[in-house]
N, C-alpha and C positions, 0 to 999 in steps of 0.2 A: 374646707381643704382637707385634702387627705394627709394622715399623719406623716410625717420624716422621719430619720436621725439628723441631729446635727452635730456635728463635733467638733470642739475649739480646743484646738491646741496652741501650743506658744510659748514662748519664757518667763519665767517665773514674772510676779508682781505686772503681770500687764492686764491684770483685772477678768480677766477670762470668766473667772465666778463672778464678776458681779454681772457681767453680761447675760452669761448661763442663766442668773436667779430672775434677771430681768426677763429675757425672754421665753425663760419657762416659764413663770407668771403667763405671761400676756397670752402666749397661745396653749395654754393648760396644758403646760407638756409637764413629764416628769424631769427633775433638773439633777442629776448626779456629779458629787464636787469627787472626781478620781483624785484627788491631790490629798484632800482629809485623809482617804483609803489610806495611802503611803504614811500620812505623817502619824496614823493611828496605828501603822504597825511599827513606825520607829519609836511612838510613844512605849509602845507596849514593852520594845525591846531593850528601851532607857531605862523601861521599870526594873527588867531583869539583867541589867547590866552586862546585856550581849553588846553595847556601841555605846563608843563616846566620842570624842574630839581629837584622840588619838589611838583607839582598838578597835576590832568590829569583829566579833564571833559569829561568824556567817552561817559554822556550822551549827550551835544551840540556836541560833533564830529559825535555822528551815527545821531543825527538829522542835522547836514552838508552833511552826505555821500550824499544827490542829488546834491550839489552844485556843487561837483566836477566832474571835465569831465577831463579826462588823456588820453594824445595819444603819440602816438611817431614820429618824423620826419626823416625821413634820411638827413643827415649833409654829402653832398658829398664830401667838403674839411678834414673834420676829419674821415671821412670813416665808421660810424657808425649811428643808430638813438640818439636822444637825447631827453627827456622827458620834455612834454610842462602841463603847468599846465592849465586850462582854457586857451588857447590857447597863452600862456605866455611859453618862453621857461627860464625852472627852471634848465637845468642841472648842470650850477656849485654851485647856490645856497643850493640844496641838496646834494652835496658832501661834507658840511661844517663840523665840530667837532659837531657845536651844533648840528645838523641835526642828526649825528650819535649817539650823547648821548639820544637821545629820541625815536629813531627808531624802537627801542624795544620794549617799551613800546607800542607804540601806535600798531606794531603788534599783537600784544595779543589779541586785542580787535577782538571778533567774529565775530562782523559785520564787520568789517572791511577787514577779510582776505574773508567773504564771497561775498563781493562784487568784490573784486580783482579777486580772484578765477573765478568767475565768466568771467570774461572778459579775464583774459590768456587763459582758457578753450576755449572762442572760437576762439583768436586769432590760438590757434593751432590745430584747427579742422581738417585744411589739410593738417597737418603732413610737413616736410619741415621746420622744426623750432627749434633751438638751446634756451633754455629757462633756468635759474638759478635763486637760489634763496632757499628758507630755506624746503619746502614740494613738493616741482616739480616730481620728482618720489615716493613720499607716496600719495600724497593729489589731484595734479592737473593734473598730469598725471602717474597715476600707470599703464599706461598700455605700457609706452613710452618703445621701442624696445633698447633703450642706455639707463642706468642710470650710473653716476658718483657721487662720495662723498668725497669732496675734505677737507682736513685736513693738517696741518702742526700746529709747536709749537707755543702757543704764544707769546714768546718772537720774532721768524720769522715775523708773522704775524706784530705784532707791530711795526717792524722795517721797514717794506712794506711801512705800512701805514702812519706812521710818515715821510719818505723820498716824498715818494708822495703830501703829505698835505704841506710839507718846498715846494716843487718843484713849488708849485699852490701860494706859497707864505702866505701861513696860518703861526700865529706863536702858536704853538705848541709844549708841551715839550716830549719827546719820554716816560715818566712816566703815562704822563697824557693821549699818546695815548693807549700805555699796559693795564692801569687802565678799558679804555673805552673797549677796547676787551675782557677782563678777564668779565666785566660785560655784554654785549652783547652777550657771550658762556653763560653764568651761566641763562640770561634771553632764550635765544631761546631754550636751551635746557630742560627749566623747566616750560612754558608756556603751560596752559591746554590744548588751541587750535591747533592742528598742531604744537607740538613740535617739532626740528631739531633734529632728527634722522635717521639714515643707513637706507634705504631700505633692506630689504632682498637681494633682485636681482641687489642690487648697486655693483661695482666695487669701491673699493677705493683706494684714490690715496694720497699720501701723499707727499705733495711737499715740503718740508722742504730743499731738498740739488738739488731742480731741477729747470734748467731754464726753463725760459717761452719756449723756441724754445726745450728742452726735454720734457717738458710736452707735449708739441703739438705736438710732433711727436709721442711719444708712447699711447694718445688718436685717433690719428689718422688709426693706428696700428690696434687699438683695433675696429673703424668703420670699416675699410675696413674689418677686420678679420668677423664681425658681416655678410657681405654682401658673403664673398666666405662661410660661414658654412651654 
């Protein structure tokens, strides 16, 4: 089969990455988590106390964007890449609550998706690349021959998220994870820049009563179907 793009976007906690990791696997594509990108530069910006829970110094973060250099590794024992901040590997430090209460925020910020943007664009130049994340078939790739738009309810979504966050050992209360998702829907979808929205040409998928091993099989479904029309 000749190579794709595909591009999953959707709202937060609907698994988007684990599908991404799933299906890059299987057809040896490369799998880029745009979401880590963001929370690795909100990380960075928590270290230099440009954002918190009530300030955001928008303007020392865009005068940081040179400082930051983001890459990804492959992690051959966990079977996926993981996101290195200055050549610091950050991946579980960014999957933190704090991490996620602020991640919205700082995507907003225009220079900030534009520099992003910039570097998944040529990550996926040669097509062969499984990519998610909140504009991927509007913004970074409209041209991408798969798009998906993943969505379930949030009280789903919360429970996802809150069981995962207990599993990594976060203490966390499932209120205070709902809270955080209810606001992270109300921000990405109301942000001037590349707001999270359906593509026209998206497929969506609403996974609310489906398991990871159903969702993957009837995306799967839907590539192959893409390759014999």
């Amino acid at each position: 089969m000749n190579h794709i793009t595909i591009a999953i976007d959707g709202f937060s906690s609907t698994g988007k990455s684990t599908l991404a990791k799933q299906l890059a696997k299987h057809l040896g594509y490369v799998y880029v988590d745009t979401g880590a990108m963001y929370r690795a530069v909100t990380y960075f910006a928590m270290q230099n106390h440009w954002v918190g829970e009530d300030f955001l110094d928008a303007k020392a973060l865009v005068n940081g964007l040179p400082k930051i250099k983001l890459h990804f590794q492959f992690n051959a024992n966990l079977g996926f890449a993981e996101m290195y901040l200055n050549d610091v590997n950050v991946e579980n430090e960014i999957r933190s609550i704090e991490v996620s209460r602020l991640v919205s925020k700082v995507a907003e910020i225009s220079e900030v998706r534009t520099k992003l943007v910039e570097q998944q664009q040529e990550m996926g130049k040669n097509k062969g690349i499984v990519m998610d994340g909140r504009d991927i078939g509007t913004v970074v790739f409209p041209d991408a021959e798969l798009k998906l738009f993943m969505t379930a309810s949030a009280h789903t979504r919360a429970k996802r998220r809150f069981d995962e966050l207990i599993e990594k050992g976060q203490k966390v209360s499932y209120e205070e994870v709902l809270q955080n998702v209810e606001e992270r829907d109300y921000i990405d979808t109301h942000r001037e820049d590349s707001p999270l929205v359906k593509a026209q040409d998206a497929i969506e998928i609403d996974n609310s009563t489906l398991t990871k091993k159903e969702q993957f099989d009837l995306v799967l479904d839907l590539i192959y179907k893409f390759h014999n029309d």
